[in-house]
Backbone atoms as SQL, in Angstrom:
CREATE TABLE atoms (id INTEGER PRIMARY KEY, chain TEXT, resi INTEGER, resn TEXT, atom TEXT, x REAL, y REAL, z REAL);
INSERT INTO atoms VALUES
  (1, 'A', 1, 'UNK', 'N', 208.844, 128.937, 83.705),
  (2, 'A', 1, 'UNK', 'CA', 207.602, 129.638, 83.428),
  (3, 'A', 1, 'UNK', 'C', 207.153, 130.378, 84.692),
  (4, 'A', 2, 'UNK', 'N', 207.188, 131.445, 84.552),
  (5, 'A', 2, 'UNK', 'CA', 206.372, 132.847, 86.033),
  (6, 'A', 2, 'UNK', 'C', 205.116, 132.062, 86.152),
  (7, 'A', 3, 'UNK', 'N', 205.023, 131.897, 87.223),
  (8, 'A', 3, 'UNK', 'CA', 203.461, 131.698, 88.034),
  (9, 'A', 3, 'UNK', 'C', 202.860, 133.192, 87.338),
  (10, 'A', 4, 'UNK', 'N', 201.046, 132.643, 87.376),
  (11, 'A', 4, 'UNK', 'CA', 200.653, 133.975, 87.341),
  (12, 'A', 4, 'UNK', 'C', 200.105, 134.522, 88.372),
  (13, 'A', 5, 'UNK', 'N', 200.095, 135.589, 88.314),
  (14, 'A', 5, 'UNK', 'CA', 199.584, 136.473, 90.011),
  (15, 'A', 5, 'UNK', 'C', 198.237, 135.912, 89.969),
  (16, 'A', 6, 'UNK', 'N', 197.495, 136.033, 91.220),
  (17, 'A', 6, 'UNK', 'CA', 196.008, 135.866, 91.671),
  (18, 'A', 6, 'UNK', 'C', 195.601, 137.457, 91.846),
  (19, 'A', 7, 'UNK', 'N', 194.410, 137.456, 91.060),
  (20, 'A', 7, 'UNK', 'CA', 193.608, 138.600, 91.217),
  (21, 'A', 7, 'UNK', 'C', 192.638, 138.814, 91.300),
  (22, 'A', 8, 'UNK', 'N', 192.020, 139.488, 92.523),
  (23, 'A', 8, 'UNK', 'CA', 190.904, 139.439, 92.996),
  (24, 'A', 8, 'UNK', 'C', 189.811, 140.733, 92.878),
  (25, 'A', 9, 'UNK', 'N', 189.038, 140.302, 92.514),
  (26, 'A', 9, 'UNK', 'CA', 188.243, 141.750, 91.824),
  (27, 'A', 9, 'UNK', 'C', 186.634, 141.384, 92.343),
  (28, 'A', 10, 'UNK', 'N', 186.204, 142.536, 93.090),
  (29, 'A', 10, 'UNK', 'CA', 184.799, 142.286, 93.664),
  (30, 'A', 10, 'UNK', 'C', 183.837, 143.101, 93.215),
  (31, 'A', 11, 'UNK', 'N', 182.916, 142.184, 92.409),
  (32, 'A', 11, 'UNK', 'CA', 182.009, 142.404, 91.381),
  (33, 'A', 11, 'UNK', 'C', 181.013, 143.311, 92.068),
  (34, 'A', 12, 'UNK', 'N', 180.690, 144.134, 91.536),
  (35, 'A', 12, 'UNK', 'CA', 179.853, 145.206, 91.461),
  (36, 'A', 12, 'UNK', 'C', 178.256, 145.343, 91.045),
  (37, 'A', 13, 'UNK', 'N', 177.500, 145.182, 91.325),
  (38, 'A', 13, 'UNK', 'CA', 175.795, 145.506, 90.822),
  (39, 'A', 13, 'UNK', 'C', 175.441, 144.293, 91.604),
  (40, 'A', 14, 'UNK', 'N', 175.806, 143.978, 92.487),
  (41, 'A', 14, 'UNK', 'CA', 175.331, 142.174, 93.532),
  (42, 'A', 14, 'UNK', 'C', 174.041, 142.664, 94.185),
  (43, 'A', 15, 'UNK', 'N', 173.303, 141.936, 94.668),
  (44, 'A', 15, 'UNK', 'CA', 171.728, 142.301, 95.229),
  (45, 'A', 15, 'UNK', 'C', 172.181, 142.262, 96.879),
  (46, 'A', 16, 'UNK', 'N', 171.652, 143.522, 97.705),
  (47, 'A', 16, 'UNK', 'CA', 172.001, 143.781, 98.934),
  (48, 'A', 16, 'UNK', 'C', 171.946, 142.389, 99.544),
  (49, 'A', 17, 'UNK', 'N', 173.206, 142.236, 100.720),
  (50, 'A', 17, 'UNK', 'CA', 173.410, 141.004, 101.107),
  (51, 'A', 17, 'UNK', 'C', 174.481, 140.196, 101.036),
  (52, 'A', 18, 'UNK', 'N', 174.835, 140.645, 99.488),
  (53, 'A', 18, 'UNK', 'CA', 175.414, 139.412, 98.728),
  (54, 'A', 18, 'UNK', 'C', 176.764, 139.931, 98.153),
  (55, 'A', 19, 'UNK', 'N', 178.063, 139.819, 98.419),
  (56, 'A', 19, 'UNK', 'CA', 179.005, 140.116, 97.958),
  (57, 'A', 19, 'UNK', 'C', 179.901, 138.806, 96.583),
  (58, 'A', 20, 'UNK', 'N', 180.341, 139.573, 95.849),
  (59, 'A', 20, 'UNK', 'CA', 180.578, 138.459, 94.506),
  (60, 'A', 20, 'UNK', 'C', 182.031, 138.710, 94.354),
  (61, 'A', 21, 'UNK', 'N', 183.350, 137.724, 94.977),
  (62, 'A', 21, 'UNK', 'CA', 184.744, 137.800, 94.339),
  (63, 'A', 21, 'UNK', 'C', 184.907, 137.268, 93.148),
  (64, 'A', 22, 'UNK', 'N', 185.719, 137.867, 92.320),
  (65, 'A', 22, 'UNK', 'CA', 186.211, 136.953, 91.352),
  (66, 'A', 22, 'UNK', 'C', 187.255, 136.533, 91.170),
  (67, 'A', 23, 'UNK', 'N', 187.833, 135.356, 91.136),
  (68, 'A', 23, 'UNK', 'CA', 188.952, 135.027, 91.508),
  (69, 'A', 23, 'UNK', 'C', 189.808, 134.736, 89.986),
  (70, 'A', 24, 'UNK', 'N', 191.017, 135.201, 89.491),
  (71, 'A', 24, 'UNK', 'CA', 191.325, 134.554, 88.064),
  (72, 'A', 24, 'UNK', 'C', 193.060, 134.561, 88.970),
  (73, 'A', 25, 'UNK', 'N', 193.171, 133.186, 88.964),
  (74, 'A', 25, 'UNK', 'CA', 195.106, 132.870, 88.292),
  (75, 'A', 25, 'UNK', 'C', 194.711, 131.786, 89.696),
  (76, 'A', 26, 'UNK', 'N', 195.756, 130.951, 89.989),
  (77, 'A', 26, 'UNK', 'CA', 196.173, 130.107, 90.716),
  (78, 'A', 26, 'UNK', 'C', 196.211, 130.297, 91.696),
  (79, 'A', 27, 'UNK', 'N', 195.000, 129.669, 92.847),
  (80, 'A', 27, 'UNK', 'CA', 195.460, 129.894, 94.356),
  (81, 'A', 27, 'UNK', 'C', 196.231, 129.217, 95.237),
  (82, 'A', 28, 'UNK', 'N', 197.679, 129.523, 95.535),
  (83, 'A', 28, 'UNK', 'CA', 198.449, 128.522, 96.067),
  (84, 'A', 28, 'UNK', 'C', 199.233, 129.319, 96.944),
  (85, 'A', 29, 'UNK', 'N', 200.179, 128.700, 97.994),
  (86, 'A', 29, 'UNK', 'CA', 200.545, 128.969, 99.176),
  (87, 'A', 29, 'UNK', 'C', 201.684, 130.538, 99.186),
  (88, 'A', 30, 'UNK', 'N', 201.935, 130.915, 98.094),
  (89, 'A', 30, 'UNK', 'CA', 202.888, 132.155, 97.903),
  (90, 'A', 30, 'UNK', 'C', 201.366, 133.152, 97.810),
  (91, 'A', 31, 'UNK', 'N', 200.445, 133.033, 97.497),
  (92, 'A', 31, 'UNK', 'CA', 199.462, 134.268, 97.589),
  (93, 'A', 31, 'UNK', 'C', 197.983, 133.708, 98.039),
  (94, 'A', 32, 'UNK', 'N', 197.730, 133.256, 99.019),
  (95, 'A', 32, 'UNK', 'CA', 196.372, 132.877, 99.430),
  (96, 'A', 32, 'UNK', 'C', 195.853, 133.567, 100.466),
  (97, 'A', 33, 'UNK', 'N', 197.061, 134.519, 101.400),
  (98, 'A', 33, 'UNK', 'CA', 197.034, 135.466, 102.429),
  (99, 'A', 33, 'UNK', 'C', 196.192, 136.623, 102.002),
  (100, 'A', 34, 'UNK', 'N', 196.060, 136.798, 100.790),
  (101, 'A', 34, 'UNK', 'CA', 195.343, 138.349, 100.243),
  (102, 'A', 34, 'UNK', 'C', 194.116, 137.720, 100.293),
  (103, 'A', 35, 'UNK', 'N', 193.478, 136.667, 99.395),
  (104, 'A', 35, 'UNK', 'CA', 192.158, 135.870, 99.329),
  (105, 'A', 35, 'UNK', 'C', 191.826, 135.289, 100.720),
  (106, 'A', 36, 'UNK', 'N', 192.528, 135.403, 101.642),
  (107, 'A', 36, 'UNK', 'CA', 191.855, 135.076, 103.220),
  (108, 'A', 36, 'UNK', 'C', 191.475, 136.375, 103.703),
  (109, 'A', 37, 'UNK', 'N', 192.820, 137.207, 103.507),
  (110, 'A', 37, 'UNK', 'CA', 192.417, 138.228, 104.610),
  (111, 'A', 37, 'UNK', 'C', 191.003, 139.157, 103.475),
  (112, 'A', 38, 'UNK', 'N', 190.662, 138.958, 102.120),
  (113, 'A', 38, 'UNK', 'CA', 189.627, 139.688, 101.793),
  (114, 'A', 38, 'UNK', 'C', 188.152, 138.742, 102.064),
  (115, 'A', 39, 'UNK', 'N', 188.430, 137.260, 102.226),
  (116, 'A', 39, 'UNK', 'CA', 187.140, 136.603, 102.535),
  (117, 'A', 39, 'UNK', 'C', 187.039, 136.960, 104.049),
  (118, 'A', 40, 'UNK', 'N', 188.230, 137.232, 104.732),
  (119, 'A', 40, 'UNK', 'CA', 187.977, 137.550, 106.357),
  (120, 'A', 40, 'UNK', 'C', 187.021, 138.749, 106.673),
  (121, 'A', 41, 'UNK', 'N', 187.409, 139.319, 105.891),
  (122, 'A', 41, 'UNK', 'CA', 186.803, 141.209, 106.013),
  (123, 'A', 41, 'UNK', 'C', 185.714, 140.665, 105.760),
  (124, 'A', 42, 'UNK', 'N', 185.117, 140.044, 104.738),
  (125, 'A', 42, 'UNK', 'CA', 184.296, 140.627, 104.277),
  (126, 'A', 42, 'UNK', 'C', 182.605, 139.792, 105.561),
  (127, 'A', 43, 'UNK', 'N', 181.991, 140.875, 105.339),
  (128, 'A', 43, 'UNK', 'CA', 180.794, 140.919, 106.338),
  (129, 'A', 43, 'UNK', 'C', 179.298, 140.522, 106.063),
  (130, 'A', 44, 'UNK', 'N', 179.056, 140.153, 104.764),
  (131, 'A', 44, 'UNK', 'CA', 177.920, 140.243, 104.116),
  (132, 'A', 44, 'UNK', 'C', 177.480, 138.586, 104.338),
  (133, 'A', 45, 'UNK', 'N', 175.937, 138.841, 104.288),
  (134, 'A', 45, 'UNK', 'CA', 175.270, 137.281, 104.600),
  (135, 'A', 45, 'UNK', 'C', 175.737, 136.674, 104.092),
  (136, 'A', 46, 'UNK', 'N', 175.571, 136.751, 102.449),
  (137, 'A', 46, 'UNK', 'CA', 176.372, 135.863, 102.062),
  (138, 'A', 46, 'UNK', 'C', 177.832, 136.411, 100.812),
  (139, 'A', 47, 'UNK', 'N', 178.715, 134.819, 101.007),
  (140, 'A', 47, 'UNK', 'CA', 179.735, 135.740, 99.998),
  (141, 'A', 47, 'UNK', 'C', 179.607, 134.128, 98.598),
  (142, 'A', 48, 'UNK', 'N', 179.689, 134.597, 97.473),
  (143, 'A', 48, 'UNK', 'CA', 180.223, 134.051, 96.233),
  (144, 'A', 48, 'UNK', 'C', 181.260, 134.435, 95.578),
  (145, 'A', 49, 'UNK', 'N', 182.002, 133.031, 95.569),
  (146, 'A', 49, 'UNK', 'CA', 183.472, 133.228, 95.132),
  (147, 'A', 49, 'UNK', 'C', 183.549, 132.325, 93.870),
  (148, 'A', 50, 'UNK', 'N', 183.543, 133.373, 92.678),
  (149, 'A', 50, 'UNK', 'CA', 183.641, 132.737, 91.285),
  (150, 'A', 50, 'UNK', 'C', 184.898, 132.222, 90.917),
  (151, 'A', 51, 'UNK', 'N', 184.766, 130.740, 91.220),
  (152, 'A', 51, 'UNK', 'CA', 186.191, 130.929, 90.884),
  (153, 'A', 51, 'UNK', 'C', 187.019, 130.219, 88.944),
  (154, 'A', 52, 'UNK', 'N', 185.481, 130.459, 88.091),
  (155, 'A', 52, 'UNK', 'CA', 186.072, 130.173, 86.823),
  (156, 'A', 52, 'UNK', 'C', 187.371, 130.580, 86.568),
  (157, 'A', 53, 'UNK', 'N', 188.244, 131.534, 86.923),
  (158, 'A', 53, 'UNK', 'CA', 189.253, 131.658, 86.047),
  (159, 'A', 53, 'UNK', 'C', 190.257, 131.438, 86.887),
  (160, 'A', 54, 'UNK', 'N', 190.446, 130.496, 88.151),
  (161, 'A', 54, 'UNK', 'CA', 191.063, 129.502, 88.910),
  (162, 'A', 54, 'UNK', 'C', 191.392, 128.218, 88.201),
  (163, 'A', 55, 'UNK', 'N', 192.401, 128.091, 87.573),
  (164, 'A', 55, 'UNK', 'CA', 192.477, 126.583, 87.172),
  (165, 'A', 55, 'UNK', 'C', 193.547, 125.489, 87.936),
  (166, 'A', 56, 'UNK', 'N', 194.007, 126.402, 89.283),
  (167, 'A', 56, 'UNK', 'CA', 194.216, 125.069, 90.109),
  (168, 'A', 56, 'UNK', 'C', 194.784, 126.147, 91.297),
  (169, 'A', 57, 'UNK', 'N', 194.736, 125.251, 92.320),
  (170, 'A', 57, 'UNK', 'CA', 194.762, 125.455, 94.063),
  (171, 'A', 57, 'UNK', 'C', 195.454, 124.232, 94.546),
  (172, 'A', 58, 'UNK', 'N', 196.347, 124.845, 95.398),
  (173, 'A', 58, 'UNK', 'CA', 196.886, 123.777, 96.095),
  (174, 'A', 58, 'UNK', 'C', 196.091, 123.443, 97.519),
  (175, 'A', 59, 'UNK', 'N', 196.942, 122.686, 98.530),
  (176, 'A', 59, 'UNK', 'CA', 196.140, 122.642, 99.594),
  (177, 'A', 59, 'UNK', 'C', 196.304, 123.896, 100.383),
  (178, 'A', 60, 'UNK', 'N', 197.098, 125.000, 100.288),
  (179, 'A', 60, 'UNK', 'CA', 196.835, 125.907, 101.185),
  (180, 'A', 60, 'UNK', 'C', 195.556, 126.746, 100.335),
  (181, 'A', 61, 'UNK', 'N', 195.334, 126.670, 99.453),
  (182, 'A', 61, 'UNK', 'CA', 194.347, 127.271, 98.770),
  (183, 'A', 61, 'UNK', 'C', 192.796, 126.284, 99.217),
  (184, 'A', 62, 'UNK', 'N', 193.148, 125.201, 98.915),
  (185, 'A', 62, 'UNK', 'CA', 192.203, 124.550, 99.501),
  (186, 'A', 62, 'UNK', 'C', 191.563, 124.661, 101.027),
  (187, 'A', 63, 'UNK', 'N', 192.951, 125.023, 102.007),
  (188, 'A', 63, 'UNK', 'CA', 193.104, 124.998, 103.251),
  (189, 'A', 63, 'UNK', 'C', 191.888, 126.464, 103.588),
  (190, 'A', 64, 'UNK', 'N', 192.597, 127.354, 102.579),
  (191, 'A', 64, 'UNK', 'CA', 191.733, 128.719, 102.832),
  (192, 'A', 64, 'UNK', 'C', 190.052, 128.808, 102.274),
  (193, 'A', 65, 'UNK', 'N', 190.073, 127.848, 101.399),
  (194, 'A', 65, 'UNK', 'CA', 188.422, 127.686, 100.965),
  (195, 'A', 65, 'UNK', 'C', 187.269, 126.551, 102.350),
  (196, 'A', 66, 'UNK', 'N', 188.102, 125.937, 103.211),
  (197, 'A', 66, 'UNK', 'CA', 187.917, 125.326, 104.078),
  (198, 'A', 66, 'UNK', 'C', 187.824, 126.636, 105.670),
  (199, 'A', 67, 'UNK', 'N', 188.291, 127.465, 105.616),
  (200, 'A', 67, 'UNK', 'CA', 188.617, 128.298, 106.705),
  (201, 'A', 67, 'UNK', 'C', 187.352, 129.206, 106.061),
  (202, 'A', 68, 'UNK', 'N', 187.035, 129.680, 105.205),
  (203, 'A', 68, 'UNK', 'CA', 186.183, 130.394, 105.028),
  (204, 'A', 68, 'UNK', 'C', 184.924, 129.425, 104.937),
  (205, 'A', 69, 'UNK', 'N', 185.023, 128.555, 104.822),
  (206, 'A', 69, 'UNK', 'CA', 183.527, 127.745, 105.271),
  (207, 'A', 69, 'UNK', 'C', 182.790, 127.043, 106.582),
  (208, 'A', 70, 'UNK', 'N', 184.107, 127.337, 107.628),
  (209, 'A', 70, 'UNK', 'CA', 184.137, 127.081, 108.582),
  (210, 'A', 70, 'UNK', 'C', 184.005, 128.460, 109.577),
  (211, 'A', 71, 'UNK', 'N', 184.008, 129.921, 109.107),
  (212, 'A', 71, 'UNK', 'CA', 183.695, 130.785, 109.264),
  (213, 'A', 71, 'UNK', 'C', 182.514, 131.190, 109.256),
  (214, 'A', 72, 'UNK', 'N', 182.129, 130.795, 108.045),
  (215, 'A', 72, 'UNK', 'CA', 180.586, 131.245, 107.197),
  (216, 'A', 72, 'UNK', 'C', 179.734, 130.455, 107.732),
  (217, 'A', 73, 'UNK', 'N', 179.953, 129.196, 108.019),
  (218, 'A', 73, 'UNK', 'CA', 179.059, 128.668, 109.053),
  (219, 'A', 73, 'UNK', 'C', 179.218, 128.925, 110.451),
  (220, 'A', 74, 'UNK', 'N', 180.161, 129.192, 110.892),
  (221, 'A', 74, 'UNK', 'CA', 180.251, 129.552, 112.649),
  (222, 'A', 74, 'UNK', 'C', 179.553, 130.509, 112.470),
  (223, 'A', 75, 'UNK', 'N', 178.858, 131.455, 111.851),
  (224, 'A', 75, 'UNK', 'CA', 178.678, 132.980, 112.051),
  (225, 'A', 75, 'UNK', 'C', 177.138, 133.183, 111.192),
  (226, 'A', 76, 'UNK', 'N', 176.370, 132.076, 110.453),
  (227, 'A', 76, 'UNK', 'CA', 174.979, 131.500, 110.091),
  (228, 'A', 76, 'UNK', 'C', 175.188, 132.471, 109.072),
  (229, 'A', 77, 'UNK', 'N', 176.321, 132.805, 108.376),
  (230, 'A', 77, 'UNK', 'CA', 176.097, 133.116, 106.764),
  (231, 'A', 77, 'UNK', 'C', 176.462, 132.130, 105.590),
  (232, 'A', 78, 'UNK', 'N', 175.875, 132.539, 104.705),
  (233, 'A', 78, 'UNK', 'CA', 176.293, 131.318, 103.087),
  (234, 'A', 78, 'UNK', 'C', 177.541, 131.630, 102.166),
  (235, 'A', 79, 'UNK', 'N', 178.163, 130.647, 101.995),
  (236, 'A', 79, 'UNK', 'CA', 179.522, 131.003, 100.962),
  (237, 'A', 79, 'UNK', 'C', 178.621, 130.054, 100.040),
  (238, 'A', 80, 'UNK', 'N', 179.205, 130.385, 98.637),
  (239, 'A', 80, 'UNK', 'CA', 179.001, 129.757, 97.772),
  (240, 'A', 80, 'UNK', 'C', 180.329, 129.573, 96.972),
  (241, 'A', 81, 'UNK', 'N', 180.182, 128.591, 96.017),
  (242, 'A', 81, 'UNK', 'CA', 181.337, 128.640, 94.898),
  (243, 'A', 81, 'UNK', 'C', 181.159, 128.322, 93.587),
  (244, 'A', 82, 'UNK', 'N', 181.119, 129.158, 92.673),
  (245, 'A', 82, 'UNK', 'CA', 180.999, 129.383, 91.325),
  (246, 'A', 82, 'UNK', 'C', 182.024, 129.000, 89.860),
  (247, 'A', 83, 'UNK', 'N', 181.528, 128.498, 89.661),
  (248, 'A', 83, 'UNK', 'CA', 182.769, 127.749, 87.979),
  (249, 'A', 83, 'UNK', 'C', 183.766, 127.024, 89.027),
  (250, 'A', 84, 'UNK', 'N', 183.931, 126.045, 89.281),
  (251, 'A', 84, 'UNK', 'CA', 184.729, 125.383, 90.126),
  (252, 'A', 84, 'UNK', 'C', 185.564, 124.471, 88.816),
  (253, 'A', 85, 'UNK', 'N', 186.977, 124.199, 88.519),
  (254, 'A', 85, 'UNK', 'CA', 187.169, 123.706, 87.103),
  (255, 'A', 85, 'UNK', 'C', 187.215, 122.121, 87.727),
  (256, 'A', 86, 'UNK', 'N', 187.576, 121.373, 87.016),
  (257, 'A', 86, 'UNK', 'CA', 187.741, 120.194, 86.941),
  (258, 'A', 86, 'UNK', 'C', 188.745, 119.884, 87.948),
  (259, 'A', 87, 'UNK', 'N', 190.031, 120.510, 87.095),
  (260, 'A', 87, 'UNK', 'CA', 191.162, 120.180, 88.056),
  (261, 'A', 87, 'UNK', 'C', 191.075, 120.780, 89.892),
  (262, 'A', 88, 'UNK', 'N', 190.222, 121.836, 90.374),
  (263, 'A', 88, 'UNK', 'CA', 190.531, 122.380, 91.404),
  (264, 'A', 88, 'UNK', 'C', 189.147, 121.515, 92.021),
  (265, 'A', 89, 'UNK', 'N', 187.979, 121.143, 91.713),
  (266, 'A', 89, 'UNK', 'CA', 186.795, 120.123, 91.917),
  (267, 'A', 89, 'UNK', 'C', 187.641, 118.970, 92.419),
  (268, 'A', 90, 'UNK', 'N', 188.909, 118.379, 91.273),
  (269, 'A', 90, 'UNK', 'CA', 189.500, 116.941, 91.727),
  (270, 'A', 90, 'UNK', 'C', 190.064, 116.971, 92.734),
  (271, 'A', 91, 'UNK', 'N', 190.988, 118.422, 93.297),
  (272, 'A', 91, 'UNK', 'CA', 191.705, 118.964, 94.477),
  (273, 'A', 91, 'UNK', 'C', 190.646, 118.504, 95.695),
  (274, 'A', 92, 'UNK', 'N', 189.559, 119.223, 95.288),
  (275, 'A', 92, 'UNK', 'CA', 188.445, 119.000, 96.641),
  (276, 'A', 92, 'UNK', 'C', 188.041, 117.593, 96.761),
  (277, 'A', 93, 'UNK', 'N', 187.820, 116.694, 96.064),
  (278, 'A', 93, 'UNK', 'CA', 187.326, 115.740, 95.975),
  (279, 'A', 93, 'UNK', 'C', 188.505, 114.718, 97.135),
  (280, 'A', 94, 'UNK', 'N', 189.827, 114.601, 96.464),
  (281, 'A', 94, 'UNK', 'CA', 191.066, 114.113, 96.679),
  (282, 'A', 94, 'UNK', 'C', 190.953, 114.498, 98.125),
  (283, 'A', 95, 'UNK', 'N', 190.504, 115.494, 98.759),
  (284, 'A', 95, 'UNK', 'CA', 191.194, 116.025, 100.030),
  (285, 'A', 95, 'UNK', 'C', 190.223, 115.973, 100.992),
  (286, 'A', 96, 'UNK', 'N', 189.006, 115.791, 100.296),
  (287, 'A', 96, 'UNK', 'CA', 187.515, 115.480, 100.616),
  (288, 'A', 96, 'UNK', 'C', 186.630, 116.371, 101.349),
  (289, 'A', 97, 'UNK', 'N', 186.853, 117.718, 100.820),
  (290, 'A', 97, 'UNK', 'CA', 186.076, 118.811, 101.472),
  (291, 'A', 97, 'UNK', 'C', 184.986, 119.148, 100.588),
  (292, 'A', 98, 'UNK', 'N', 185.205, 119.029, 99.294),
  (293, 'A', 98, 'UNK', 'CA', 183.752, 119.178, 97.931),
  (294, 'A', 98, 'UNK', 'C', 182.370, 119.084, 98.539),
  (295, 'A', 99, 'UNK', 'N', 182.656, 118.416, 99.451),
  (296, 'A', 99, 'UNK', 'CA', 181.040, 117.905, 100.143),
  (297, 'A', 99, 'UNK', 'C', 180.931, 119.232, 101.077),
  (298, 'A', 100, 'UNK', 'N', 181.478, 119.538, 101.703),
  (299, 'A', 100, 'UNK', 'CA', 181.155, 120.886, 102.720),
  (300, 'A', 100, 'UNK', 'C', 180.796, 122.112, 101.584),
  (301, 'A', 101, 'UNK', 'N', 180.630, 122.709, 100.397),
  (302, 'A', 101, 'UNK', 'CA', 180.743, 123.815, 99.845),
  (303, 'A', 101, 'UNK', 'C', 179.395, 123.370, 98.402),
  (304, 'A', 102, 'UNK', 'N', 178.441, 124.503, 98.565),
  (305, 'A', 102, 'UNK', 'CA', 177.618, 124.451, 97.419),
  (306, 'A', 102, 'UNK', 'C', 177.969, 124.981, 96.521),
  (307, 'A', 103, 'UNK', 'N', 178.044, 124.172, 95.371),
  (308, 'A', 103, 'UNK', 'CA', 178.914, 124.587, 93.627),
  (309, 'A', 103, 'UNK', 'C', 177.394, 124.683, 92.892),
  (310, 'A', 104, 'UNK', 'N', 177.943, 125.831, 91.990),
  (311, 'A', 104, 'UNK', 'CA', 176.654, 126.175, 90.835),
  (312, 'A', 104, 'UNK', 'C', 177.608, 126.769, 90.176),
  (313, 'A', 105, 'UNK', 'N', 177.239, 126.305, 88.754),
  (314, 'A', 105, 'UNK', 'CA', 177.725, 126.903, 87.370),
  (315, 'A', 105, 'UNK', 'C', 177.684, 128.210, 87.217),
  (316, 'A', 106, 'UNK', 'N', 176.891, 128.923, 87.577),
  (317, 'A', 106, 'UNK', 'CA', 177.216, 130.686, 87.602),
  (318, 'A', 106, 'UNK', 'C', 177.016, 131.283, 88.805),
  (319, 'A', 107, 'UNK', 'N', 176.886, 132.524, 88.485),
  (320, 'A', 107, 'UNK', 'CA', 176.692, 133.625, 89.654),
  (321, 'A', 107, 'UNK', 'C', 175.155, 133.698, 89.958),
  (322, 'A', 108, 'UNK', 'N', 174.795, 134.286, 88.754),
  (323, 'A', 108, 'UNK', 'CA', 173.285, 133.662, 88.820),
  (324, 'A', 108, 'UNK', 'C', 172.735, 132.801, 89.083),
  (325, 'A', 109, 'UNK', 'N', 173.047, 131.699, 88.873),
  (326, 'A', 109, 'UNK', 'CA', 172.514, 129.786, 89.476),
  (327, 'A', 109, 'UNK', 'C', 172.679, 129.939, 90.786),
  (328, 'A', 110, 'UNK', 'N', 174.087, 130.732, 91.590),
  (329, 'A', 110, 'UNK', 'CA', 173.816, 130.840, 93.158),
  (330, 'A', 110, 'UNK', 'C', 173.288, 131.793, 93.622),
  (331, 'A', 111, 'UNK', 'N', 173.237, 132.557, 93.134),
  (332, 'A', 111, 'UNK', 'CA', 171.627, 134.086, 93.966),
  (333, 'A', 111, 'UNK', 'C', 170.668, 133.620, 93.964),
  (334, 'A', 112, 'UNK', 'N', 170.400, 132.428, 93.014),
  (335, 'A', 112, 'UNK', 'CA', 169.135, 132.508, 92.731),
  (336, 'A', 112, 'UNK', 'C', 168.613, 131.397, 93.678),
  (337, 'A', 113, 'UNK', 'N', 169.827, 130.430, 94.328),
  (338, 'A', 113, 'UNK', 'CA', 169.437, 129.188, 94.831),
  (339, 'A', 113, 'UNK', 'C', 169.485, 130.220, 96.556),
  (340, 'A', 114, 'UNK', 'N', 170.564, 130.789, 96.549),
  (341, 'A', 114, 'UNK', 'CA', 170.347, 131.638, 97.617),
  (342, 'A', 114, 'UNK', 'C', 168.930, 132.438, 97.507),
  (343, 'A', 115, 'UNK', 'N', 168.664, 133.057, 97.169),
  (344, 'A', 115, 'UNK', 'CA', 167.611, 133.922, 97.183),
  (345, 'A', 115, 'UNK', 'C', 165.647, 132.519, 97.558),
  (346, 'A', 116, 'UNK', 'N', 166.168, 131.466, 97.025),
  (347, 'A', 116, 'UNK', 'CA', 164.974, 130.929, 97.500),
  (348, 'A', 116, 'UNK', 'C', 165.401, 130.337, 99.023),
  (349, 'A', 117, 'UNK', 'N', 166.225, 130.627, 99.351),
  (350, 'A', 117, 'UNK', 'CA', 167.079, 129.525, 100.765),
  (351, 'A', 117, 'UNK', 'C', 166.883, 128.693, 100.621);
């Protein structure tokens, strides 16, 4: 069975500030270099990374959701993470980083928790 590609698409109409990836297919160690080097670029206070249509990450995927939170805090901006599934939640849990990263059910649930700080 073909892996499916990871594709990353950055949502459009976001409230100044706030940049929104969307992440759909599997983040794992053959393509996590594109999803670093676009969380690297990117410059905005804060970033949200939806990742509902992620249904599993390995640890270099994990490794890279850890590097961008360790960024986002060296530098006093907010990552967030959006639709987190079960299976990629159990990844974090297992590896024990879940606790470093604020999860909300939508995009909206995190602007909005962002937007009150």
């Amino acid at each position: 069975m073909p892996q499916e590609p990871l594709q990353i698409e950055e949502v459009s109409g976001t409230p100044d500030g706030q940049r929104v990836l969307r992440l759909t297919g599997p983040v794992l160690l053959t393509n996590f270099f594109e999803f670093q080097s676009k969380v690297r670029a990117s410059t905005s206070p804060t970033l949200i990374l939806d990742l509902t249509g992620v249904p599993y990450m390995d640890s270099a995927g994990i490794g890279a959701l850890v590097g961008a939170y360790v960024t986002h805090q060296k530098e006093g901006r907010h990552l967030a993470l959006v639709g987190v599934t079960d299976r990629v939640r159990s990844a974090m849990q297992i590896t024990r980083v879940e606790q470093f990263f604020h999860i909300y059910d939508t995009v909206a649930a995190a602007q909005a928790a962002i937007a009150k700080g």
